[in-house]
C-alpha positions in Angstrom: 0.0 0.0 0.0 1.6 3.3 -0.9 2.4 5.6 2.1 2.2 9.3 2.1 0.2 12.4 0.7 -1.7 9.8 -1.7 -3.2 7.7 0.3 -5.9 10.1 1.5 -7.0 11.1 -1.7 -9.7 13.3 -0.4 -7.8 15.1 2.0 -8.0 18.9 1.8 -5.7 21.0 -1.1 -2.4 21.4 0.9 -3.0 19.2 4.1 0.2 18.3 5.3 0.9 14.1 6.1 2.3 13.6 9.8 3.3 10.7 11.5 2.9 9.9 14.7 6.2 11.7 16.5 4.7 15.0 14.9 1.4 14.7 16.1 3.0 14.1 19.5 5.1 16.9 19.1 2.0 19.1 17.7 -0.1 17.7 20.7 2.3 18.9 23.2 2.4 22.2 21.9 -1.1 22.2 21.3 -1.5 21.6 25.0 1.7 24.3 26.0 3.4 26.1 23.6 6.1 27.1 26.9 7.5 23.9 26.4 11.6 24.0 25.9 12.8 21.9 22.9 14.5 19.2 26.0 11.3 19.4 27.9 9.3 18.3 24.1 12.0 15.9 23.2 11.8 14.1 26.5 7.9 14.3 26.3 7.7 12.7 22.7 10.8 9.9 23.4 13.3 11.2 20.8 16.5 13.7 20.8 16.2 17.2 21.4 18.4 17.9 18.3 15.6 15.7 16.3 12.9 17.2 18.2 14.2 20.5 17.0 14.7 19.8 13.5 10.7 18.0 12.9 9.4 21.2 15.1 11.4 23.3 12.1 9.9 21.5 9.6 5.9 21.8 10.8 6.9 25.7 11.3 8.1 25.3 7.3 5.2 23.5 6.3 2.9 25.9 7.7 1.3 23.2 10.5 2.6 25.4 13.4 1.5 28.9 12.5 3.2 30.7 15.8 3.3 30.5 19.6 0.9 32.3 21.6 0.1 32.9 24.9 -3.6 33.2 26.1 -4.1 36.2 27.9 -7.7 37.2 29.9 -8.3 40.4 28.2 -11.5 40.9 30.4 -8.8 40.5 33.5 -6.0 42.6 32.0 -8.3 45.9 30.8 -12.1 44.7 32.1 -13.1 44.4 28.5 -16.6 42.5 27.4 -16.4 40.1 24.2 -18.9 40.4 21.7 -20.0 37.8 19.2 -21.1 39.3 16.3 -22.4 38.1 13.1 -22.5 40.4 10.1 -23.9 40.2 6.4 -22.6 42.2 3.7 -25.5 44.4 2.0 -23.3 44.2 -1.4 -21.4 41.2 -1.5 -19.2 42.8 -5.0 -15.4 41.6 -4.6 -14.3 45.4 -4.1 -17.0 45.8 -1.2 -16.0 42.3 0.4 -11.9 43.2 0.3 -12.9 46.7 2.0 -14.6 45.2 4.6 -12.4 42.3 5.5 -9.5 45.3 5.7 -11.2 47.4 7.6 -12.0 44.1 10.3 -8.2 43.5 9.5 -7.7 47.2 10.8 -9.6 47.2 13.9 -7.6 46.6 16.7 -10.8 45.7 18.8 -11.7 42.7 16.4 -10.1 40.0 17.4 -11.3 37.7 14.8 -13.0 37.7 12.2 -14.3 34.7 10.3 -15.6 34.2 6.6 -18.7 31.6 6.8 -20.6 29.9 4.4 -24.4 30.1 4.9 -27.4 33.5 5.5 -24.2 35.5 7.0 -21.2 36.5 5.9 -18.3 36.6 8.9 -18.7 36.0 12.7 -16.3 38.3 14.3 -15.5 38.6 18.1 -14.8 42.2 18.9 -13.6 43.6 22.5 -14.9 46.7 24.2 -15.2 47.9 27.6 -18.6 48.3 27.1 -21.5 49.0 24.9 -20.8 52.3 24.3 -17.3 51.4 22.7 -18.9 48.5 20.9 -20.9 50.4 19.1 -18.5 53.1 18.5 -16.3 50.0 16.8 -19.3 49.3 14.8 -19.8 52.7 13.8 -15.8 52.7 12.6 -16.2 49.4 10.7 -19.4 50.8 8.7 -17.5 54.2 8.4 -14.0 52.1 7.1 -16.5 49.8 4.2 -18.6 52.1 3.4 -21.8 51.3 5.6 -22.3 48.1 4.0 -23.6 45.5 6.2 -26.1 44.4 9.1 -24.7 43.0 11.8 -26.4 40.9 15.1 -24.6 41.0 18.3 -24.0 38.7 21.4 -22.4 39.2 24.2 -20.0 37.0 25.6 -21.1 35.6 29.2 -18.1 33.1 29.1 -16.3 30.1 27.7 -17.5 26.8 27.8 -14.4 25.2 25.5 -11.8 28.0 24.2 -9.0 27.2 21.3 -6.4 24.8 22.9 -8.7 22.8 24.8 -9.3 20.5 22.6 -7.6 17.1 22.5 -5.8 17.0 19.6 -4.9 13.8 19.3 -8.6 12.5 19.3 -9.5 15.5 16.9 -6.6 14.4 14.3 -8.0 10.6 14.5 -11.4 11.5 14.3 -10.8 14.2 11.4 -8.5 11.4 9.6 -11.6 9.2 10.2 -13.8 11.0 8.8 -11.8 11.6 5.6 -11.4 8.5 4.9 -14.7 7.4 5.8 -15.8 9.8 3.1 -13.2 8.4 0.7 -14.5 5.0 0.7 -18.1 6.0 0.6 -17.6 8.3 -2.4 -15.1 5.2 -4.3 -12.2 7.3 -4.2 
């Protein structure tokens, strides 16, 4: 049976094939990115120097995007999170670039997402309050030219946040699933 890229034929355009060691390593990371390279190497059972060189190479392949540290912005500056889905009024490819770089801009949106389905991006943007949030709205309409509606939740707290997850069971059940779908479509 050939091993590699090709044996998940459905996998998505540019996934990456890890082994085992690498999915250790990225599950370690996942878990704390303060890890030192001997602390990783000792965690995943193989030389630091080797550790290194594979943790070089998801960095190069564009698996490990950076290293972050979670910080409690409603602790550090008393902020309030607020989900907020918005749909563009004119969805023209000039209209959608000015309003993804005005999101892009905003240093109170802390992320903004492109979706498939009735809306068109579910942001999360911080404020101390409502005021501000709707002052941040006000500059987002201002920076694309006042082209979208927008609903707004606000965040009472997290159930699950990003690096919760166990990512070991996610990569298994994601690979599962893949080729699950694979076999059911004969490919």
């Amino acid at each position: 049976m050939a091993q590699g890229p090709d044996r998940h034929p459905r996998r998505r355009k540019g996934a990456k094939h890890v082994d085992r060691i690498d999915l250790n390593i990225l599950a370690a990371l996942y878990a704390s990115a303060r890890l030192s390279k001997v602390q990783m190497s000792e965690a995943v059972g193989i030389s630091a120097g080797r550790c290194h060189q594979r943790m070089q190479r998801l960095e190069a392949d564009g698996i490990v995007r950076g290293y972050h540290a979670d910080v409690d912005l409603g602790r550090l500056t008393g902020a309030v999170q607020f989900l907020t889905q918005i749909t563009l009024r004119n969805d023209a490819s000039d209209r959608v670039r000015q309003f993804e770089r005005a999101a892009a801009r905003t240093p109170e949106v802390l992320w903004c997402l492109s979706v498939l389905g009735q809306i068109d991006y579910i942001a999360v943007i911080a404020a101390p309050g409502i005021e501000r949030y709707q002052e941040v709205i006000g500059e987002l309409r201002q920076l694309s030219g006042d082209e979208f509606e927008f609903l707004t939740y606000a965040i009472s707290g997290s159930v699950k946040a990003a690096g919760q997850a166990d990512l070991r069971a996610l990569v298994t059940r994601l690979g599962s699933a893949a080729t699950a779908a694979a076999t059911r479509h004969g490919t």
